[in-house]
Structure formats: C-alpha cells, structure tokens
C-alpha positions in Angstrom: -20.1 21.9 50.9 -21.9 20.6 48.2 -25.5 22.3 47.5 -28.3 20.7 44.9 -30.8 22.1 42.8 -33.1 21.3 45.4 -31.6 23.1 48.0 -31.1 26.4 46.0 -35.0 26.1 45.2 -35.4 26.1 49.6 -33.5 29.1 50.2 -34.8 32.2 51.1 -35.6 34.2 48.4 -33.6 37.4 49.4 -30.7 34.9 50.6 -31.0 32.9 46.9 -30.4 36.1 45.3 -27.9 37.5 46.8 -26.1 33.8 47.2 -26.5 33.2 43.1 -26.2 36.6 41.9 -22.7 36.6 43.6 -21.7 33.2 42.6 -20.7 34.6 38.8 -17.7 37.0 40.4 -17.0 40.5 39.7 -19.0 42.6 37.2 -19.4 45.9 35.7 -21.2 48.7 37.4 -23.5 51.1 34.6 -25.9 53.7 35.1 -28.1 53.6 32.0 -29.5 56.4 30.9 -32.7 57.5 29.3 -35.6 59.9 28.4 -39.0 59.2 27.5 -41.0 60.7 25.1 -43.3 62.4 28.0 -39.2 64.3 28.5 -38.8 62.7 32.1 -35.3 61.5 32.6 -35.0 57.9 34.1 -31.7 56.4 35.2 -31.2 53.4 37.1 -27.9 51.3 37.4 -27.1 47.5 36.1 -24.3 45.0 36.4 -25.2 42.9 33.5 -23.3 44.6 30.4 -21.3 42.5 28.2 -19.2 42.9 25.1 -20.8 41.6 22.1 -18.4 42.5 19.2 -16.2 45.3 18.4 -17.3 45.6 14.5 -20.1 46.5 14.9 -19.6 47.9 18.6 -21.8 46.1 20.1 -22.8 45.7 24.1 -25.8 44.2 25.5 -27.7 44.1 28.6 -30.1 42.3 30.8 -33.8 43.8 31.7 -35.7 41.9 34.8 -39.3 40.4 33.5 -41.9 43.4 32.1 -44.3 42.2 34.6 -44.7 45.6 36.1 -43.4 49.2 35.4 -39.9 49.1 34.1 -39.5 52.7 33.2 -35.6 52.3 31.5 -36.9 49.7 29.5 -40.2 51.4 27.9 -38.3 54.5 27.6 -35.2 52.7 25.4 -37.9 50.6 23.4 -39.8 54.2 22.9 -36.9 55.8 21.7 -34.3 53.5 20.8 -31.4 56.1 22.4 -30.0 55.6 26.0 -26.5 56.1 27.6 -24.3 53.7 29.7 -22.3 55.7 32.6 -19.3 54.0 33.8 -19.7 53.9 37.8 -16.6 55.1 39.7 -15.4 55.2 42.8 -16.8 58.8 43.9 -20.1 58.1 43.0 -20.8 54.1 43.6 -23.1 55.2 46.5 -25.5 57.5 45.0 -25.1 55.3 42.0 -26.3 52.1 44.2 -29.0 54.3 45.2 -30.7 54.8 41.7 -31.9 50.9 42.5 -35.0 52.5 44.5 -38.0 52.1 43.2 -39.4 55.9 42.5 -42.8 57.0 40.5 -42.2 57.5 37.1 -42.6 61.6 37.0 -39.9 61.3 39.9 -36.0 61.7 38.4 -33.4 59.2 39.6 -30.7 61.8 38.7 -32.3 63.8 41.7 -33.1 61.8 44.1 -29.5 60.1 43.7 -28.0 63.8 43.8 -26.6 62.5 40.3 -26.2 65.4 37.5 -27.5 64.7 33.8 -25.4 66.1 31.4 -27.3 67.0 27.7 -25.4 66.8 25.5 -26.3 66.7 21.3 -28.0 62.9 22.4 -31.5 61.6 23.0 -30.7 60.3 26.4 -28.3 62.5 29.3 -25.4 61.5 30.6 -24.4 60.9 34.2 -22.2 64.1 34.3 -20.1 62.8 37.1 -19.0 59.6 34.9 -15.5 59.7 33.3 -16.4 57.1 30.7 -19.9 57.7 29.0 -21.4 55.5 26.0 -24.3 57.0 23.7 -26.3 53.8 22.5 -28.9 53.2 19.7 -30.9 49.9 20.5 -30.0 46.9 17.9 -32.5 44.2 19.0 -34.7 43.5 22.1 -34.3 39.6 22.8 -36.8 37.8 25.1 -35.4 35.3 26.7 -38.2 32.2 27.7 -36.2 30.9 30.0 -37.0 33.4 33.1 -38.7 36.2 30.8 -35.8 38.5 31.0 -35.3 40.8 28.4 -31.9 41.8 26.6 -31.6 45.0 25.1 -28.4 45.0 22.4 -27.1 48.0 21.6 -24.5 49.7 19.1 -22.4 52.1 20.2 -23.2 55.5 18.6 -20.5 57.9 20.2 -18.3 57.7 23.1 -16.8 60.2 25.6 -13.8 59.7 27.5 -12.5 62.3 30.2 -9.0 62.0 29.4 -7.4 60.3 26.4 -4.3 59.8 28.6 -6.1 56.7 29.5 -6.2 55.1 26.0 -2.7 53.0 25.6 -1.2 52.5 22.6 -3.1 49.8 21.4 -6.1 50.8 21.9 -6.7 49.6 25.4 -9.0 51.8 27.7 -7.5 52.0 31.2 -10.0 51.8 32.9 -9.0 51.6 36.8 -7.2 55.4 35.7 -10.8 56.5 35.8 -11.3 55.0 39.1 -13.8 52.5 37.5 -15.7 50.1 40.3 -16.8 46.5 39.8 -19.7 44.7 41.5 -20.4 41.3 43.4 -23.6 40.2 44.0 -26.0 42.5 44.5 -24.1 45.1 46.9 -20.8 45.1 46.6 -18.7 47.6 45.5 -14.7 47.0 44.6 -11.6 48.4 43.5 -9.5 46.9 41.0 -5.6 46.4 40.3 -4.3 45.2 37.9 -2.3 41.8 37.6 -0.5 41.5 33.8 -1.0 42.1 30.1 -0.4 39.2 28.9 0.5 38.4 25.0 -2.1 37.3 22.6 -2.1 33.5 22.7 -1.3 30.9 20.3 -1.1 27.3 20.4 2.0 25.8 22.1 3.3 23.3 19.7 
C-alpha cells in the first residue's frame, strides 16, 4: 500500500498522528522535570530525547509549538534546570498519565500519584525512576519548519540506582532497570536484547 503526500494531508487528524508518530519505531520514554520560579512543580513525559554528543554530554529534546501554555517549557527557559526520569515498567501508566492537560498551580507528580524527589537540584526528580538526569539548558532552537522548539541540554549530574548496571565499558544496562520504550503515541514496550556487536571498520 502505497500512501502520497496528499493522502497523509486527508487523514484524520487524530488518525495522522498517531499513524506518523508511529511510523519512526521505538523511542524513549522521559518524564522531564521542573520547577518554576512561582515553586510549583511541573512534570510531563516526552518520547523525543536524543543523544547529541558525549563530550560535552549533551541530549536534546522536542517542545510542541508555544502557541498556548506549555508550563515545562516556560519553567526550563525560566530557570535553565530540569530533570529527565527514565520511565520503567512499574510506572509507564501513571507516567502516560502526566500527558493530561492540568492548570498550572495543579502538580503532575500528584495527580499522576508520581513522587518528586529534592534533591541538592533546581528541578525534582521522579523518585520512582531508577535512572535520573539533572540537566542545565544549552540552547533553545526554533525550528520554522512546524514551530517546534528544541530544548538542548548538558548533563549536570546523573543518578543511577545500582551501579551493577554499568558494564565494563561503560555501557548503561538499561533493560536491568526495567526501562520501557514507546511507539506512537501509546504504546508501551519491553525490550530484549539481540547482540553487542564489535565496533565496525571497513571490510577491505
């Protein structure tokens, strides 16, 4: 089945989302953390993290339009501080939940039954989260082809339950913190995995 720009353009507009958002496979699943300068925690989750570079750490992320309220984004560009919380697979439902569109004076942590955990950082972690990143925005990048916004971040400090995860390279297991992936919109996944393959180098 073969479907054209024009087609995609007719769909439905719930049914185009979910069909394109799912067409680019499995992705990570991240609450992001913040706190605004009014002290109201915020915390919503997002599929769109990517690796920028390891030197400086670097990871990025994709903000819908600033056409209305977006109360993660205002707080990281109010205080340059947020977290990233690593979704697992005991709390991918309450973590799907923080998608609800709640008042601003109104806590996602609470409403998702979600705990924040202070520690010595501007934004709180998701205490239930095995893997948790403390990041210091880098560069806010508006994109003018669809008026999305990417918020880059460097990684400030990292906390990782257990370092029985880390292998000997350096590697971060994460399916030993029971890590879940997303497709499309709604999905939730497991992972195992295949191989480690070797670093490759040209076949001559």
């Amino acid at each position: 089945m073969k479907y054209t720009k024009q087609d995609i353009k007719e769909m439905d507009q719930r049914y185009r989302a979910h069909f394109i958002n799912s067409l680019s496979g499995f992705k990570s699943a991240n609450l992001v953390g913040t706190r605004g300068l009014n002290g109201l925690d915020n915390l919503c989750i997002v599929s769109s993290v990517v690796h920028l570079g390891a030197d400086p750490a670097l990871l990025a992320f994709i903000n819908r339009p600033h056409t209305v309220e977006r109360h993660t984004l205002e707080n990281i560009i109010e205080t340059g501080c947020y977290t990233l919380n690593q979704v697992n697979q005991s709390i991918y439902p309450k973590a799907h939940h923080t998608s609800a569109r709640y008042e601003r004076e109104e806590s996602e942590f609470e409403k998702a039954g979600l705990s924040a955990l202070n520690l010595d950082f501007p934004a709180p972690y998701v205490a239930e989260s095995a893997i948790r990143l403390g990041m210091r925005l880098v560069e806010q990048v508006n994109l003018a082809v669809n008026n999305t916004i990417m918020i880059i971040g460097e990684i400030d400090e990292i906390h990782i339950k257990s370092t029985d995860w880390i292998e000997d390279d350096g590697k971060v297991c994460i399916e030993s913190a029971q890590t879940v992936c997303v497709s499309g919109l709604d999905g939730y996944h497991t992972t195992n995995t295949l191989e480690r393959l070797a670093y490759a180098k040209p076949i001559r």
